[in-house]
C-alpha positions, 0 to 999 in steps of 0.5 A: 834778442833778449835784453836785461833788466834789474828787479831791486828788493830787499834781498838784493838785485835780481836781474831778468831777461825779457823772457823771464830768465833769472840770470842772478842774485846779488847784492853789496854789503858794502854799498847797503852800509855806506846807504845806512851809515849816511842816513844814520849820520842824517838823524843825529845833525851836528853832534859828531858820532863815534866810530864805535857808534856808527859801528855799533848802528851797522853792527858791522866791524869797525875796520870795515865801517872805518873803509866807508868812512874814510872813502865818504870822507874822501869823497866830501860826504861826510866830515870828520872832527879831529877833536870829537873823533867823530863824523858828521855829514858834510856839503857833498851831501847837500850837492847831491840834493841839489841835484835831485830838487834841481830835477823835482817837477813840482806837478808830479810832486803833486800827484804823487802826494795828494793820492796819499791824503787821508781825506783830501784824496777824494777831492778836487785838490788844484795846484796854481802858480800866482804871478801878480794878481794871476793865477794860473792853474797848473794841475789837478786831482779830480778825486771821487766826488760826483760833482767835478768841480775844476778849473780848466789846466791853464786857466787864468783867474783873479787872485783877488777872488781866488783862495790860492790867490788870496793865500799868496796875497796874505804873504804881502803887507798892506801897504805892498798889497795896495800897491799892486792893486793901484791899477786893479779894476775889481770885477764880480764874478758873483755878487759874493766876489769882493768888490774893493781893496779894503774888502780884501784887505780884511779877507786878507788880515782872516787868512794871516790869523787862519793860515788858509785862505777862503773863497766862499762863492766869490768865484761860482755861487754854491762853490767853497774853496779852501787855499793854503801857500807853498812856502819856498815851493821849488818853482820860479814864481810863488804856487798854492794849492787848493780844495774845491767842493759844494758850500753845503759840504762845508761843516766844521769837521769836514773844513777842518780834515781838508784844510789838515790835509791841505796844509800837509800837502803845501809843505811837502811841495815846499819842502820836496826832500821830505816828500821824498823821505816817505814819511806817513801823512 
C-alpha cells in the first residue's frame, strides 16, 4: 500500500507517494499573504498600518488584502483602530505563542542553538537546572575538543562551587543569599573551592559587575568553567548554561569569544520565540 506525504518548499506543497510518485504541486496564494501580512504587522508594533500599506507590502490588491484582514480580524488576530483606519496585531496572536512556548522543550532548544554558536560549537556547553544550592545537569554538547570534559546528565553539584550555580546565586541580594546559606557546610572539593560565605559573596559581587560567573578550579584542578543565567528561561526552576574547558586555553581572547557566545545562548533559552524566528547568531 502507498502512503502520501507532503514535501514544503519555496514553490509550494509537492506531495509524494512512498515510491516516489509526484502526485502535484500546489500552493495557496492566500494563505502565503495571510503568513506575510501578519509577520509584516509583526515588525511595525503598536503604530496601526494602513490598508494602502499592507497592500502595498503584499503587492497584492487591496480588495483582496482587505478579505484577509477582515477574516484575521474576525478571528481575533489582528485588530483594527476605527481612528487611524489601521491594523495591528491583536492577543489571538499571543494565544498562538503561548501554545507554541507551552510546548518548547527547553533541552532541545539547547541543542538546536548551541550547534550554531561560532565559537562555543566546539565546546563542551552544559545546561542545568539550579534548585537551592543544587545544581542538576540537564543536557550536554561535547563539541570537538579532544579532552572531554562533562559532568555526567543527572548529576548534582554544589552552586557554591558551580559557574552555573554561582550565575543564578548572582541573581540574589546578600542578605537572601546568607539566608539560604544559614545551614550550608561548605565542602572543598579543591583547594581552589571557596570555603565561607563571605568568600562567595565577593565572587559573587564579580559575577553582577562581569555578567558571568566563573569557576576557576573550584570544582576539578586544571578545569575553568564560565557561567551565565537564563533569565525567564521557560522551565519551572531558574536554568544556566556553562562552557567548560582546560584553564591553560583561558586567554583574553578565547574568554571573551565563549562568554559571547554564551551569553547568546542564555537569551535565546530565555527568550525561545526569538529562537524560533532564525535570526543570525
Amino acid at each position: 500500500m502507498q502512503f502520501e506525504y507532503s514535501i514544503h518548499s519555496m514553490r509550494g506543497l509537492t506531495a509524494v507517494t512512498t515510491d516516489g510518485v509526484v502526485l502535484k504541486t500546489a500552493r495557496a496564494p492566500a494563505v502565503v499573504r495571510t503568513a506575510a501580512l501578519l509577520r509584516h504587522l509583526a515588525t511595525t508594533g503598536r503604530q496601526p498600518v494602513p490598508l494602502r500599506d499592507l497592500a502595498e507590502a503584499l503587492s497584492a490588491p487591496k480588495s483582496s488584502v482587505l478579505s484577509i484582514c477582515a477574516a484575521l480580524e474576525h478571528e481575533g488576530l489582528i485588530r483594527r483602530h476605527p481612528g487611524s483606519r489601521g491594523y495591528t496585531l491583536d492577543r489571538g496572536v499571543l494565544e498562538l505563542a503561548s501554545a507554541y512556548l507551552n510546548g518548547m522543550d527547553i533541552v532541545e532548544l539547547f541543542y538546536d542553538t548551541v550547534k550554531r554558536l561560532r565559537h562555543a560549537s566546539r565546546e563542551t556547553v552544559q545546561l542545568a537546572v539550579v534548585s537551592g544550592l543544587n545544581v542538576t545537569y540537564l543536557s550536554c554538547h561535547t563539541g570537538e575538543q579532544l579532552v572531554s570534559l562533562t559532568s555526567g546528565i543527572g548529576r548534582t553539584l554544589s552552586a557554591t562551587h558551580t559557574a552555573m550555580g554561582k550565575a543564578v546565586l548572582a541573581s540574589l541580594d546578600d542578605n537572601q543569599i546568607r539566608f539560604l546559606l544559614r545551614h550550608h557546610v561548605f565542602g572543598t572539593p579543591t583547594p581552589r573551592s571557596l570555603s565561607s560565605v563571605d568568600e562567595l559573596l565577593a565572587d559573587l559581587h564579580r559575577v553582577r559587575d562581569n555578567g558571568y560567573a566563573v569557576d576557576d578550579e573550584e570544582t576539578t584542578e586544571g578545569v575553568l568553567c564560565y557561567g551565565v543565567a537564563c533569565v525567564n528561561a521557560s522551565a519551572p526552576e531558574p536554568v544556566a548554561v556553562s562552557l567548560t574547558l582546560l584553564k591553560t586555553r583561558d586567554t583574553p581572547e578565547v574568554r571573551q569569544q565563549l562568554v559571547g557566545d554564551l551569553r547568546v545562548l542564555a537569551r535565546f533559552l530565555s527568550n525561545p520565540l526569538e529562537a524560533a524566528s532564525g535570526v543570525a547568531l
